[in-house]
NUVO-833239 format. One record per residue (C-alpha): residue number from 0; z, x, y; residue in one letter. Coordinates in Angstrom, 1 decimal. Layout:
N
+-----+--------+--------+--------+------+
: pos :     zz :     xx :     yy : code :
+-----+--------+--------+--------+------+
: NUM :      Z :      X :      Y :    a :
...
+-----+--------+--------+--------+------+
END
This chain:
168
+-----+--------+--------+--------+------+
: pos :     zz :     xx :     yy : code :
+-----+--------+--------+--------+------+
:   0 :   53.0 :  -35.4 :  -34.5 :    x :
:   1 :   56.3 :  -34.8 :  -34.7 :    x :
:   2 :   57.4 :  -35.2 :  -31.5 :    x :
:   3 :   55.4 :  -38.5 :  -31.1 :    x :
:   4 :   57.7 :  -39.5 :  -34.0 :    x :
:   5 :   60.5 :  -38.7 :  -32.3 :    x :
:   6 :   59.8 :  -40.5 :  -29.1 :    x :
:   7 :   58.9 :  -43.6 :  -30.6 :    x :
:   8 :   62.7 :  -43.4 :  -32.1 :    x :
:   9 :   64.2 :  -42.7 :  -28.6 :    x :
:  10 :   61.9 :  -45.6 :  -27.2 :    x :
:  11 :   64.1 :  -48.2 :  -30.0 :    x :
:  12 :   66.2 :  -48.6 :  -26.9 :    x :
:  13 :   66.5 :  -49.7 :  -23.5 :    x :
:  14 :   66.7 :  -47.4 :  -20.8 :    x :
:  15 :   69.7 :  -49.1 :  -19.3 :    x :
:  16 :   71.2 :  -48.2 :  -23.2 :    x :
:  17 :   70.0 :  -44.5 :  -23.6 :    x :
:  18 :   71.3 :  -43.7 :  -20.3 :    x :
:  19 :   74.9 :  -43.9 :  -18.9 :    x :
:  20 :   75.8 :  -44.6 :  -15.4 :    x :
:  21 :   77.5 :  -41.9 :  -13.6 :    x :
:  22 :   81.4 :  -42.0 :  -14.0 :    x :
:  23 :   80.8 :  -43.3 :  -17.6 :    x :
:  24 :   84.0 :  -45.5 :  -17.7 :    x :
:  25 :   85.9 :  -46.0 :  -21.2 :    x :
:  26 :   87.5 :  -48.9 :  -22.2 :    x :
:  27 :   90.8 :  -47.7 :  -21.5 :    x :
:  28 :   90.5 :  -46.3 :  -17.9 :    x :
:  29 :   89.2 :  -50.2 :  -17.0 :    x :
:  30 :   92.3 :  -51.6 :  -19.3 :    x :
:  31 :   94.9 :  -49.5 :  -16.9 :    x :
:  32 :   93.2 :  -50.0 :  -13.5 :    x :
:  33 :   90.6 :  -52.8 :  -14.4 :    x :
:  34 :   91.2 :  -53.6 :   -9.7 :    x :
:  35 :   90.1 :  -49.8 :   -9.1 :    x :
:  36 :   86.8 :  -50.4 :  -11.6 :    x :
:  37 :   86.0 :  -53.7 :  -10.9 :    x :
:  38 :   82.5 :  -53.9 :  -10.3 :    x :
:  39 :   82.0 :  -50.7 :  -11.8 :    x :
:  40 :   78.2 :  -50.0 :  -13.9 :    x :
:  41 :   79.4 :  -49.4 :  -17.7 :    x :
:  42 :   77.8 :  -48.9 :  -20.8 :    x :
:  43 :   80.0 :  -49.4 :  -24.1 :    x :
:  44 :   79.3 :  -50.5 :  -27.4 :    x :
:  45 :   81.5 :  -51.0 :  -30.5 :    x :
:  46 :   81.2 :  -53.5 :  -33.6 :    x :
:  47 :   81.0 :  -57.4 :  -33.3 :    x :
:  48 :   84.5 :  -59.0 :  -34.1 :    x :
:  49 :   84.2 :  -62.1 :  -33.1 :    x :
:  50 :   81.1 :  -64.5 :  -31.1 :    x :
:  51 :   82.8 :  -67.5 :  -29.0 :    x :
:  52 :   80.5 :  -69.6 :  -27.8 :    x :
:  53 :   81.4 :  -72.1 :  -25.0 :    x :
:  54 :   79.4 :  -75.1 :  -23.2 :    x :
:  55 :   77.9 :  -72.2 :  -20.3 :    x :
:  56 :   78.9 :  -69.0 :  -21.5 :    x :
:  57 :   79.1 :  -66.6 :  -24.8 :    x :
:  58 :   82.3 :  -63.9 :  -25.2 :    x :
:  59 :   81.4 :  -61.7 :  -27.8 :    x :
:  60 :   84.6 :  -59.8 :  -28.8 :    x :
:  61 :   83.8 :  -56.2 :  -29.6 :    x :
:  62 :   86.1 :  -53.2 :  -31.1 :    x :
:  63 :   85.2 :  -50.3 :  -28.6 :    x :
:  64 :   83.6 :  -47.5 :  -30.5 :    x :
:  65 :   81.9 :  -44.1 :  -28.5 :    x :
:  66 :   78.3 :  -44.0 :  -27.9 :    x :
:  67 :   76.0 :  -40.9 :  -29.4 :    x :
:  68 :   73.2 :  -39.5 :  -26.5 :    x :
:  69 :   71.3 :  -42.6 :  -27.5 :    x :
:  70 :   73.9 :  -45.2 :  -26.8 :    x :
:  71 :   73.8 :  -46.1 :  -30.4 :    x :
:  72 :   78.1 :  -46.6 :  -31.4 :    x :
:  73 :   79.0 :  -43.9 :  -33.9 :    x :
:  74 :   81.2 :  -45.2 :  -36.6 :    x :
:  75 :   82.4 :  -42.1 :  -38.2 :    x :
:  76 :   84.3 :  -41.4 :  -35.1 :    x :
:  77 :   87.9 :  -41.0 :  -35.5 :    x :
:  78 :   90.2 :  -42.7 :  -33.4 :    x :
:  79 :   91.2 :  -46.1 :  -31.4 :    x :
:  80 :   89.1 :  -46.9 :  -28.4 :    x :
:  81 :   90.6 :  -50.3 :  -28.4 :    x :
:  82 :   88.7 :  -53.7 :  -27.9 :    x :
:  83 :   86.5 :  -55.3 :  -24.9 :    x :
:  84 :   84.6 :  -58.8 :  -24.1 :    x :
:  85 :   80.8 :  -59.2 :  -23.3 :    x :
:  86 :   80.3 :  -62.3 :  -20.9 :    x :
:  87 :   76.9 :  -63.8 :  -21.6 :    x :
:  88 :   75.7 :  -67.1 :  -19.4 :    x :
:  89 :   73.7 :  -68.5 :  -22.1 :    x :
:  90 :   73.8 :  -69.2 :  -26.2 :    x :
:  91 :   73.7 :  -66.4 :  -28.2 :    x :
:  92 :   73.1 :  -67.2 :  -32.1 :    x :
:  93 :   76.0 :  -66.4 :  -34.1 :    x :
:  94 :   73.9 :  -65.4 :  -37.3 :    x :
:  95 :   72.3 :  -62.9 :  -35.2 :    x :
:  96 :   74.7 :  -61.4 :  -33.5 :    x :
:  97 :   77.3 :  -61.5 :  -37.2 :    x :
:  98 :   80.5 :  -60.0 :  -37.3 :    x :
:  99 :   80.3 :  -56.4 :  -38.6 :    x :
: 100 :   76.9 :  -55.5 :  -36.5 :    x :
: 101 :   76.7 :  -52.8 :  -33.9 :    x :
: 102 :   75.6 :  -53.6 :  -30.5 :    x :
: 103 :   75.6 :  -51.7 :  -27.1 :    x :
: 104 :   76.1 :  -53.7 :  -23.7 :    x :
: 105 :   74.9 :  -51.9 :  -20.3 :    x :
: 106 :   76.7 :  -54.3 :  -17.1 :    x :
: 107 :   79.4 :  -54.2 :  -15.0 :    x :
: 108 :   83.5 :  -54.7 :  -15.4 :    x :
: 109 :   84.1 :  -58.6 :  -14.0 :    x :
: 110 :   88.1 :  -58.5 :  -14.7 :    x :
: 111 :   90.2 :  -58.6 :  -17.9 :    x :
: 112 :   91.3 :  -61.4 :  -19.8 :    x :
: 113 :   94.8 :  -61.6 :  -21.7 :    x :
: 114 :   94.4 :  -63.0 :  -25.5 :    x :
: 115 :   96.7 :  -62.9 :  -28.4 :    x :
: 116 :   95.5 :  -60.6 :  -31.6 :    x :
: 117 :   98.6 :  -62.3 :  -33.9 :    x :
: 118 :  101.8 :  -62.9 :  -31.7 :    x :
: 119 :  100.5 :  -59.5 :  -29.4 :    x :
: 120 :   99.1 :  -60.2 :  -26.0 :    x :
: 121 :   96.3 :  -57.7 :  -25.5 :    x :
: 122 :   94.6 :  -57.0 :  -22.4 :    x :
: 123 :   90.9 :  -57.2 :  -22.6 :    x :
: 124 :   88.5 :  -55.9 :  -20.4 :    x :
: 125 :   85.4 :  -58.3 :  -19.9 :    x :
: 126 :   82.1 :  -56.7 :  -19.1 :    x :
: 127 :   79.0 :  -58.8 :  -17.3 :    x :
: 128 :   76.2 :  -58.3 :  -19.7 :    x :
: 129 :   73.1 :  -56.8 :  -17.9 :    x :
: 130 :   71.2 :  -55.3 :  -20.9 :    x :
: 131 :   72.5 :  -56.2 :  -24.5 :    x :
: 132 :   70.8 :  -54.3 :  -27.5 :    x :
: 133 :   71.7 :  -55.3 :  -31.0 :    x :
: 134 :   71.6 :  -51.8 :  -33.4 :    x :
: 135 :   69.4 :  -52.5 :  -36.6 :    x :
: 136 :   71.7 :  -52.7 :  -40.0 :    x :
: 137 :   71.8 :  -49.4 :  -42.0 :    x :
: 138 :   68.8 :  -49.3 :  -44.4 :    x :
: 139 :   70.2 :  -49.9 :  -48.4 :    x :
: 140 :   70.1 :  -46.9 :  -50.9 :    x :
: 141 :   66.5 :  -46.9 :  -52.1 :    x :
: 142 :   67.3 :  -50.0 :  -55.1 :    x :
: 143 :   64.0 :  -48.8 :  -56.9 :    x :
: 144 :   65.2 :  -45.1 :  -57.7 :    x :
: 145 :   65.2 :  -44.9 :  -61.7 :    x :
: 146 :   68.4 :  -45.1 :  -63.6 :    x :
: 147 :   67.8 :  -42.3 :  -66.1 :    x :
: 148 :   70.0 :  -43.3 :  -69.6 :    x :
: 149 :   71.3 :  -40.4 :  -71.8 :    x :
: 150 :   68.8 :  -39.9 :  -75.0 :    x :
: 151 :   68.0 :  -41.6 :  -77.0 :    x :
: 152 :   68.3 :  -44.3 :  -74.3 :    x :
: 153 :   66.4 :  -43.1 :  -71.6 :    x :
: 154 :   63.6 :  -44.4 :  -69.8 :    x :
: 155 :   60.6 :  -44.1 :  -71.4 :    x :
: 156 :   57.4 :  -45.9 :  -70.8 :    x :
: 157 :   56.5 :  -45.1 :  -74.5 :    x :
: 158 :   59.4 :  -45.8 :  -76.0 :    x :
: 159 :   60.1 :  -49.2 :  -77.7 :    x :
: 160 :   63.8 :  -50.0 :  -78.8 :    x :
: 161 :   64.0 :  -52.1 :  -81.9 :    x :
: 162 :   65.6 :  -55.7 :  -82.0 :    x :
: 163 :   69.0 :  -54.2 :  -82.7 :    x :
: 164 :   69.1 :  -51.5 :  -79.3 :    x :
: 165 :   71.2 :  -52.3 :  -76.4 :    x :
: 166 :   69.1 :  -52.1 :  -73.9 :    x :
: 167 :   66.1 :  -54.1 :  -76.0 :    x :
+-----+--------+--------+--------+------+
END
């Protein structure tokens, strides 16, 4: 049973997302040498800045964050891995793809593109989306878990406050 469980959690993925291509380039090898890796199979991930949608294309801007054995980005890890573009040929819904979500892109390094983050140029490397997969937001702390008051307040299914209690 349990290991049923657990492969239905592996299988939340794509393979081209659970797996990465050999070499496994980071964001700042492609940022130094981005003519050596051109071309190069890559999988990254990271958390959505920004989603620019143009007349035939979508850049989603992403701040580079490292993959767990899943290809899931892990958040808690310390660090700058800097930022990278995702070149999509077709529309991609802004309030599905929101600023702050998680999402891992499996493709290949087209080139890099220079933009301005304030007054510095920064060097972005822009990947050809093959296989996108958007993480699932964090479940919320379980909102029906009872709030137990100090007595003579507490939570009682019996217990009836008069007019005059706080919490009537």
């Amino acid at each position: 049973m349990i290991t049923l469980l657990l492969g239905a959690c592996a299988a939340r993925a794509p393979e081209a997302i659970r797996s990465a291509p050999p070499g496994d380039l980071s964001v700042k090898e492609a940022q130094a040498e981005p003519e050596r890796f051109l071309g190069t199979p890559l999988r990254w991930g990271g958390r959505i800045i920004r989603l620019h949608n143009r007349a035939d294309e979508t850049l989603i801007e992403l701040l580079a964050l490292p993959l767990d054995k899943s290809g899931q980005p892990v958040e808690a890890a310390a660090g700058w891995y800097g930022r990278f573009l995702i070149r999509i040929e077709r529309f991609i819904d802004p309030l599905v793809y929101e600023e702050g979500r998680l999402l891992t892109v499996a493709g290949k390094l087209a080139g890099i593109e220079a933009r301005h983050i304030g007054e510095f140029e920064y060097r972005y490397p822009v990947v050809e989306a093959g296989t996108l997969h958007l993480w699932p937001r964090p479940e919320p702390a379980t909102p029906w878990a009872p709030v137990y008051e100090p007595w003579p307040w507490y939570h009682d299914p019996w217990f009836h406050p008069h007019p005059w209690h706080p919490y009537h």
